[in-house]
C-alpha positions in Angstrom: 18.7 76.5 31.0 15.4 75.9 32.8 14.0 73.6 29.9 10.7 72.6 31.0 9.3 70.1 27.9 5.6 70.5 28.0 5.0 69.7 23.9 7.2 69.3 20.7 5.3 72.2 19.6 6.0 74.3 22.3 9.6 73.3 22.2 9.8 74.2 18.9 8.1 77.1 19.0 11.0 78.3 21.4 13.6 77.3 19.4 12.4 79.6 16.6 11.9 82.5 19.2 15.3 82.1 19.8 14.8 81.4 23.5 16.6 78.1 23.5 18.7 75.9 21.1 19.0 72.1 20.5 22.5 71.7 22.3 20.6 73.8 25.4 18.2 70.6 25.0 20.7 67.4 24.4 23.1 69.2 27.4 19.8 69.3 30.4 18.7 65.7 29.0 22.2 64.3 29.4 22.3 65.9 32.9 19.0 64.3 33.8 20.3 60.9 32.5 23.5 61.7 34.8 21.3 62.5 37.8 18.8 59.7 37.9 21.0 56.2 36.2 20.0 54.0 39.1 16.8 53.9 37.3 19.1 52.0 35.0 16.5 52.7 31.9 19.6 53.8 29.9 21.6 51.0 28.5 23.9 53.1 25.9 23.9 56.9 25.8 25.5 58.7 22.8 26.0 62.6 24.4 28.3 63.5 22.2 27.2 62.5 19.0 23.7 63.7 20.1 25.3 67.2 20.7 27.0 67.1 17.6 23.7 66.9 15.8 21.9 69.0 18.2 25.2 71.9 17.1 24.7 71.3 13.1 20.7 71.7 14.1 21.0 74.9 15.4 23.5 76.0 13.1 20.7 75.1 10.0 17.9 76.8 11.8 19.7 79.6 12.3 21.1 79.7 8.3 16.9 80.1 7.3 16.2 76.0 6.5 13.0 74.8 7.4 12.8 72.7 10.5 11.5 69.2 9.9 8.4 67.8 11.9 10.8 66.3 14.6 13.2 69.0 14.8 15.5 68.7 17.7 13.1 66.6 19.1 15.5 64.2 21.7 14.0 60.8 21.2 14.8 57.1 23.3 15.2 54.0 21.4 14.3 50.6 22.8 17.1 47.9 22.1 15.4 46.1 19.8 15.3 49.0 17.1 18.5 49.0 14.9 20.4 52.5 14.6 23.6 52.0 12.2 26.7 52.0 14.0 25.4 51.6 17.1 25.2 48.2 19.4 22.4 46.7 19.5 21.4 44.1 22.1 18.1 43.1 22.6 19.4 43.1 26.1 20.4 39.4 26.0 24.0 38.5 26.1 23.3 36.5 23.3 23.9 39.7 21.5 26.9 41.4 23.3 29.3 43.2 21.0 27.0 43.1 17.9 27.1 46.1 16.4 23.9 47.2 13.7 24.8 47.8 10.3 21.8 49.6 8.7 18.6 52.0 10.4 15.5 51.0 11.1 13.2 52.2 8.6 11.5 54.1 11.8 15.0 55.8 13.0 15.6 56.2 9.2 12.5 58.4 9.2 13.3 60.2 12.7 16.4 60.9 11.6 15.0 62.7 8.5 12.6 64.8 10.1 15.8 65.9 12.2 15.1 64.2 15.5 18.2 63.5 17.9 18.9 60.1 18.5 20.2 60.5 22.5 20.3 56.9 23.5 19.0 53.3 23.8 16.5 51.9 26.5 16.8 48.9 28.3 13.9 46.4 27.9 13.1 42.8 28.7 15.5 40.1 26.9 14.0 40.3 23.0 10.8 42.0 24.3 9.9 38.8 26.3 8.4 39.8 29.8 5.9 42.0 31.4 8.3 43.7 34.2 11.5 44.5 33.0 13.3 41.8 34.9 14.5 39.5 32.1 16.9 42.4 31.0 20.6 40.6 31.0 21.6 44.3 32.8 19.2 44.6 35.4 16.1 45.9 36.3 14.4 49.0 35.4 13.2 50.7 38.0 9.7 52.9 38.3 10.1 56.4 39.2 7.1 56.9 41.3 8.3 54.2 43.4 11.6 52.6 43.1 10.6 49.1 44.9 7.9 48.4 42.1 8.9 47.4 38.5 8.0 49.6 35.5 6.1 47.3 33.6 7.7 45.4 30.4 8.9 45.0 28.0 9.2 48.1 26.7 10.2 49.6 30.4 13.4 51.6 30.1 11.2 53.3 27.4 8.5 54.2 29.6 10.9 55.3 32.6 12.8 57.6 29.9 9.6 59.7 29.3 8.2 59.4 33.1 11.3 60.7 34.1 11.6 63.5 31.6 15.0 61.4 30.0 13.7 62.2 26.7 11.0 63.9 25.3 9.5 60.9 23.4 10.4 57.2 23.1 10.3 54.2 20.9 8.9 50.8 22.4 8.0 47.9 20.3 4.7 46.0 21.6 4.0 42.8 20.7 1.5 41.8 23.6 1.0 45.2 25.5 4.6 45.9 25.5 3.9 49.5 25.2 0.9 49.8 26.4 1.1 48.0 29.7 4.6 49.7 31.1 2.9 53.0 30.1 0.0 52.1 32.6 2.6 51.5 35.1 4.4 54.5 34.6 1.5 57.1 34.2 2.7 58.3 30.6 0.9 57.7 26.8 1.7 54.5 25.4 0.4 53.8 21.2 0.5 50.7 20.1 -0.4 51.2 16.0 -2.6 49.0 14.0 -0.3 46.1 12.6 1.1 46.9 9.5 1.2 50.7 10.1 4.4 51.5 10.7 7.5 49.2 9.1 8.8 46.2 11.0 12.5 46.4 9.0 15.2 46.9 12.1 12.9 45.7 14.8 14.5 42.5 15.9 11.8 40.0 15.6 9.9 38.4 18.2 6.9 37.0 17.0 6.6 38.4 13.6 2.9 38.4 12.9 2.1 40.5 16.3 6.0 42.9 16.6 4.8 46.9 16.1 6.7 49.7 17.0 4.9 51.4 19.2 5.6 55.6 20.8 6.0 56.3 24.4 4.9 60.5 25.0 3.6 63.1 27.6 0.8 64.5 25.3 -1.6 63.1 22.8 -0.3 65.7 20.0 3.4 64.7 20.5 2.5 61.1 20.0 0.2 61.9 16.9 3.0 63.6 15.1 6.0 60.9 15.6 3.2 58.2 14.8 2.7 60.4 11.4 6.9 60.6 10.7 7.3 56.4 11.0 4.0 55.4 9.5 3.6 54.5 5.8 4.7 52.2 3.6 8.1 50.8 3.5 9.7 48.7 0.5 11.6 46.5 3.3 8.3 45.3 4.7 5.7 43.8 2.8 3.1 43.7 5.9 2.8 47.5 5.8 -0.2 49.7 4.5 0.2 50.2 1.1 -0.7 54.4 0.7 -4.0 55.4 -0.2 -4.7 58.8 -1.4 -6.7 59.6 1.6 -4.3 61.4 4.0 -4.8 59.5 7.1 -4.4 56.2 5.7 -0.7 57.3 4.6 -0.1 57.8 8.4 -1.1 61.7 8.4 -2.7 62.5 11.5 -4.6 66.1 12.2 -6.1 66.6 15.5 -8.6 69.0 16.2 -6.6 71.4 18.6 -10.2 71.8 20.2 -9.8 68.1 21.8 -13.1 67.1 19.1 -15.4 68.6 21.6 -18.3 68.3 19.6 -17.7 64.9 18.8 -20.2 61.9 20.8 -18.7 58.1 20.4 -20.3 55.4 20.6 -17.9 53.3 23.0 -17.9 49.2 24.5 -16.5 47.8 27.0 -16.6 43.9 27.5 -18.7 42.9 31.0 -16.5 40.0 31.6 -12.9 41.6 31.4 -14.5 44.6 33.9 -16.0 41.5 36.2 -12.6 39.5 36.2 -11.4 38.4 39.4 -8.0 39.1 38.7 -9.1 43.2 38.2 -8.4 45.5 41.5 -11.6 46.1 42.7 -10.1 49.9 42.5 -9.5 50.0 38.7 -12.7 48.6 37.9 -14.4 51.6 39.6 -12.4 54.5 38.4 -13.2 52.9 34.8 -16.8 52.7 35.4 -17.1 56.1 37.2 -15.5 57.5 33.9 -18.0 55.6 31.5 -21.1 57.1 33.9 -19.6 60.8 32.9 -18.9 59.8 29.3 -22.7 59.1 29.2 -23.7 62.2 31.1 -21.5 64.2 28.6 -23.8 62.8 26.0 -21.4 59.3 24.8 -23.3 56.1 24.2 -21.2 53.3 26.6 -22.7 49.6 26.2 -21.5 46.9 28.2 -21.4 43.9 25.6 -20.5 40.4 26.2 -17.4 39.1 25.5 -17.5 35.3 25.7 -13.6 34.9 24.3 -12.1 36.9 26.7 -10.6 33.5 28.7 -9.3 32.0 25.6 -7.1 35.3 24.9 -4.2 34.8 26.7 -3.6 31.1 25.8 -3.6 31.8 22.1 -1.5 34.6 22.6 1.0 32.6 24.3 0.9 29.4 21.3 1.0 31.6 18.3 4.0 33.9 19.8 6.5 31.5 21.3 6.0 29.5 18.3 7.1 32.4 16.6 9.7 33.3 18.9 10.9 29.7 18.7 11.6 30.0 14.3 12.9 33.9 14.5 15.1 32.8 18.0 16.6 29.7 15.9 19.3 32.3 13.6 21.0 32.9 17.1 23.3 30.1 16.7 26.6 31.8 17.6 28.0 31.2 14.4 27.2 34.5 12.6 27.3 36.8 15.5 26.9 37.2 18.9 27.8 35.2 22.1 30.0 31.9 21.3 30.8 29.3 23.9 34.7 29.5 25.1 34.9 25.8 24.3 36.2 25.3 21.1 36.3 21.4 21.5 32.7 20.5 20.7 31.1 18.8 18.0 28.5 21.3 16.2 25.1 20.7 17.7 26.8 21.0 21.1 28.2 23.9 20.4 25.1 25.2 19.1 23.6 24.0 22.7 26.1 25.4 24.8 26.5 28.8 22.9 22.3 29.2 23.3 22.1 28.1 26.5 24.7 30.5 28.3 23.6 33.4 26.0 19.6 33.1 26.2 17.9 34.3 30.1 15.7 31.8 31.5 12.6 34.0 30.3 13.5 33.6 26.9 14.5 29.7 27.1 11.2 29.1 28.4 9.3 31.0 25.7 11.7 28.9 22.9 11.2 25.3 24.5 7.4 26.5 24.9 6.6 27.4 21.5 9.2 24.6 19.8 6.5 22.0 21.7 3.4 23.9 20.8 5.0 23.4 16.8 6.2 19.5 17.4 4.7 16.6 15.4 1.4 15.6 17.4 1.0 18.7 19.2 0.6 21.2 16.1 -2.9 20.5 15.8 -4.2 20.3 19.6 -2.4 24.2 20.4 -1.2 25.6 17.2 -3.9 25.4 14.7 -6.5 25.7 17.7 -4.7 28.9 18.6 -4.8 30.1 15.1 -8.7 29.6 14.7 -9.3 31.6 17.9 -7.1 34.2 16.7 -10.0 34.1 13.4 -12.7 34.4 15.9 -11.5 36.9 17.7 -10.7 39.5 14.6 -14.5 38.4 13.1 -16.0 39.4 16.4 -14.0 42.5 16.2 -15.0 43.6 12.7 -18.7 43.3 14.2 -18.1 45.0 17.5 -16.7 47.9 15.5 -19.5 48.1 12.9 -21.8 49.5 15.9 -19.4 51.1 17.9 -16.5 53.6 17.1 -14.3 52.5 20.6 -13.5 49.7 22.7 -12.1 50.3 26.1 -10.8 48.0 28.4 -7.7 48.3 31.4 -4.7 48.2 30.5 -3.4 46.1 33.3 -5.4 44.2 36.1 -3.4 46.0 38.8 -1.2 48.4 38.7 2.7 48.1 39.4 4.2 45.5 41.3 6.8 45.1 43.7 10.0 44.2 42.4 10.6 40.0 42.3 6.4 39.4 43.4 5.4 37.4 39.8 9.1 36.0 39.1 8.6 32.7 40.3 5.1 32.2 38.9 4.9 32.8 35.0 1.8 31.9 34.9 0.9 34.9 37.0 2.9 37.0 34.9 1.0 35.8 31.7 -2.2 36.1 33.2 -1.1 39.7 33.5 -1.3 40.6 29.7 -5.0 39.8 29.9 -6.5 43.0 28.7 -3.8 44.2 26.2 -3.1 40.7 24.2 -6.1 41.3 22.5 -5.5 44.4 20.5 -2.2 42.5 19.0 -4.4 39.7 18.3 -6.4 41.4 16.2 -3.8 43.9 14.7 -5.9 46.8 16.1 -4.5 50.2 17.1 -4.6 51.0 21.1 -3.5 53.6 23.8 -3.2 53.5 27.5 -4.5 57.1 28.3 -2.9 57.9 32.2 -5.9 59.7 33.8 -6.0 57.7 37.4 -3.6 57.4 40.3 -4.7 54.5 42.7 -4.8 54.9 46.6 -1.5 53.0 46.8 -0.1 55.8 45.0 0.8 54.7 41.7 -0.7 55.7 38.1 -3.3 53.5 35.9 -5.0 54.7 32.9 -7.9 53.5 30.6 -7.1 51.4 27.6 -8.9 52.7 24.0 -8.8 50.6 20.8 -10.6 51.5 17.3 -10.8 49.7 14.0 -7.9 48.4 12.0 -6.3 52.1 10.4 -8.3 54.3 12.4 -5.3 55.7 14.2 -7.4 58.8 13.6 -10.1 58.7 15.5 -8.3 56.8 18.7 -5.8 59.7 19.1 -8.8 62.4 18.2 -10.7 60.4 21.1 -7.5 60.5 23.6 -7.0 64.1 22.9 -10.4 64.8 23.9 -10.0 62.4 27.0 -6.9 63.8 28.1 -8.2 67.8 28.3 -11.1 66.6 30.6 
C-alpha cells in the first residue's frame, strides 16, 4: 500500500471508500518503524497487538458500526503515559520491569474513540531535559539531521510524527516539553491550558505544571485528539469541571476556511525578541511575519515585558521542588530498580537503590529542588519563586484583556549538535526561556513550524491565548498554517 497520511480525515475518509483498511495502516507504520530504529524514538513497539486491533477495526467498519472520532488512527505514546499491561519506564532504570496496571485517563479515551495504540516513545529520564540525552536508552536522534538532538523531553514523540512513525503522538510538557522538540523537529506541538486534559497515568514530574500535550502534522488532526482527551476526569481534581458551552468541555470546531475573516489582536514581548541568547535569524523571520500580519489587517504591539529574566529561575525552584516530593516514592521497595546488596541497613539501601537507578539529570533536579525546600532556604527561593509565579499569571490576565494572542519563539536557536549543552546545565536551562512561561501561567500554547533556518533545520513561531481558549489558539494556527 502507498499510504501517504496527509489528515485523520483524509485517512478516514479512505477507509470508508474502501481504498485502504487499518491493518494496511499498522503493517506500513511498523515497516517504517523497521526501516528508520537508529533514530531510536521507539522504546517498546506492540505490532502485533496493534494489528490485532487494527483486524477487529476493519472487521467492525465493515459490519455497518460507526467509526469513532479516532478511528484507526495509529497513535505514539511518550513513556510517561500509563497503558495497562504494558511497561512503563519513564526511561530511567529506576523503572525497568515495571509493568502499568491501569490506562491513563487520556489512552482510556483514545482507546474509546478506537485509536491504535502502536507503541511507546522514548523521552528524557521523567521528562527532565531539553535534548533527549538523559534517556537511560540513548539518544533520540532528529531526522533532518542525525548529528543534532531532537529537542526534549518529549523527543521520541516528536521524531515519531517527523518521521511519519505514527500519525499523531502523545508528549507530556511540563516546561516546553512539547512545544520545544516540535520546534526542533518542524512538526505541531499543543501544550493545553493546565487542567484541560486529566493528569491520572501521567507519571508526575512537577505536579502543578505536568499536561499532556499532542504531537501532529496538521492543525485539524491536533484539534480533534485534543477534543477526545479533554474534559473532566473523576481521577483528577485539577481538571475543568464541564460547562455547558461546547468548547469549554474540550469540543473544538474549526472553521475549515482557516477563520479568514477573522483580525487578532496579537503581542509579542520586546525583551524576549531583543534577548541576546535569540539567533539573530529567528528574530527576523518572526518579525518579517508580524509586518505581514499587520499588512493583512492584524493589530501586533510590541509590549514590555519586565519579568521575562525572572522566568526561568522560578521555573526551575517550583519544579525540582516538586520533582524532589513526587521523585521521593521511588525507594526500591515497592517497585522498580533495587540494589543487589542485600546487606544494608534501610536508609542505605534507600541510597544505593536511588543512586544507581536515577541519571545524573534527574539527581541534580532532586538534590536541586530538596535544597530549594530545606529549613532556611524555603523562604529566600521557594516562596520568592511562588510570588513571581503570582505576578506573572496577573500580568497575564491583563495582557490578554487587550489582546486575543501572545507570540513569542519557541526556542532561542534551533537544534543543537548532539553533546554541545551537556556539560553546562545552565545553558541548557537558559534554553526553556520562551516556553516556561506558558506552564507558568497554565496557559494553552503551540509551536506552529512555518520557518526553516539557513543551517537547514526547522523553527516555528510560538502562540499562546487565555486560560481555556484552546479555541481560538488552534482557529488562529489553522489560519497561520494555510498562509
Amino acid at each position: 500500500m502507498g499510504l501517504t497520511f496527509q489528515s485523520i480525515s483524509g485517512y478516514q475518509a479512505e477507509l470508508q471508500a474502501g481504498k485502504t483498511t487499518c491493518e494496511e495502516a499498522v503493517h506500513h507504520y511498523l515497516a517504517a518503524i523497521q526501516q528508520q530504529q537508529e533514530l531510536n524514538a521507539w522504546l517498546r513497539v506492540y505490532g502485533e497487538e496493534a494489528l490485532e486491533k487494527a483486524r477487529l477495526l476493519d472487521q467492525r467498519r465493515q459490519n455497518g458500526h460507526p467509526m469513532g472520532k479516532l478511528h484507526g488512527v495509529v497513535v505514539g505514546l511518550k513513556d510517561v503515559i500509563a497503558y495497562k499491561g504494558h511497561p512503563l519506564s519513564a526511561s530511567s532504570r529506576i523503572l525497568k520491569d515495571y509493568v502499568s496496571i491501569y490506562n491513563a485517563t487520556a489512552v482510556e479515551k483514545l482507546l474509546m474513540e478506537e485509536a491504535i495504540i502502536i507503541g511507546h516513545l522514548n523521552c528524557d529520564e521523567f521528562a527532565m531535559g531539553s535534548s533527549n540525552e538523559n534517556s537511560a536508552y540513548g539518544n533520540v536522534l532528529n531526522a533532518r539531521d542525525r548529528k543534532r538532538v531532537p529537542g526534549g523531553s518529549s523527543g521520541g514523540s516528536a521524531v515519531a510524527v517527523q518521521a511519519g512513525l505514527c500519525m499523531v503522538s502523545l508528549g507530556s510538557d511540563t516546561g516546553g516539553s512539547v512545544r520545544q522538540p516540535a520546534d526542533f523537529c518542524g512538526v505541531l506541538g499543543l501544550k493545553p491550558t493546565y487542567g484541560r486534559v486529566s493528569r491520572y497515568g501521567l507519571i508526575a514530574y512537577a505536579s502543578s505544571f505536568d499536561v499532556i500535550g499532542i504531537f501532529g502534522q496538521t492543525i485539524p488532526d491536533v484539534a480533534k485528539v485534543l477534543e477526545v482527551i479533554a474534559g473532566e476526569d473523576e481521577f483528577d481534581s485539577t481538571v475543568k469541571r464541564g460547562t455547558g458551552k461546547p468548547e469549554d468541555n474540550g469540543a473544538i470546531s474549526l472553521d475549515p476556511t482557516g477563520g479568514a475573516g477573522r483580525k487578532y489582536r496579537i503581542a509579542y514581548f520586546k525583551e524576549a525578541l531583543t534577548h541576546p541568547g535569540l539567533d539573530p535569524e529567528i528574530r527576523d523571520a518572526i518579525l518579517s511575519r508580524t509586518n505581514r500580519w499587520r499588512e493583512e489587517g492584524h493589530t501586533v504591539t510590541a509590549i514590555d515585558f519586565e519579568l521575562l529574566d525572572y522566568i526561568v529561575p522560578a521555573y526551575y525552584v517550583l519544579s525540582t521542588a516538586e520533582a524532589s516530593s513526587n521523585l521521593a516514592r521511588f525507594d526500591g521497595v515497592r517497585y522498580g530498580h533495587r540494589t543487589e546488596d542485600r546487606n544494608l541497613e534501610l536508609t542505605e539501601f534507600y541510597k544505593r537503590s536511588r543512586s544507581e537507578g536515577f541519571g545524573k539529570e534527574v539527581k541534580r533536579r532532586i538534590l536541586l529542588g530538596t535544597f530549594v525546600l530545606s529549613a532556611g532556604y524555603y523562604d529566600a527561593y521557594f516562596t520568592k519563586a511562588q510570588q513571581v509565579r503570582k505576578r506573572l499569571a496577573e500580568r497575564t490576565d491583563l495582557i490578554f484583556k487587550d489582546f486575543d494572542i501572545i507570540i513569542l519563539p519557541t526556542a532561542p536557536t534551533t537544534a543543537f549538535p548532539i553533546g554541545e549543552k551537556m556539560d553546562d546545565p545552565i545553558a541548557m536551562y537558559l534554553a526553556d526561556i520562551y516556553t516556561v512561561y506558558a506552564n507558568l501561567t497554565g496557559i494553552p500554547g503551540i509551536s506552529l513550524p512555518l520557518f526553516v533556518h539557513t543551517n537547514g533545520m526547522p523553527f516555528g513561531i510560538q502562540a499562546m491565548t487565555s486560560r481555556f481558549d484552546e479555541l481560538s489558539l488552534l482557529q488562529f494556527s489553522h489560519q497561520m498554517m494555510q498562509q
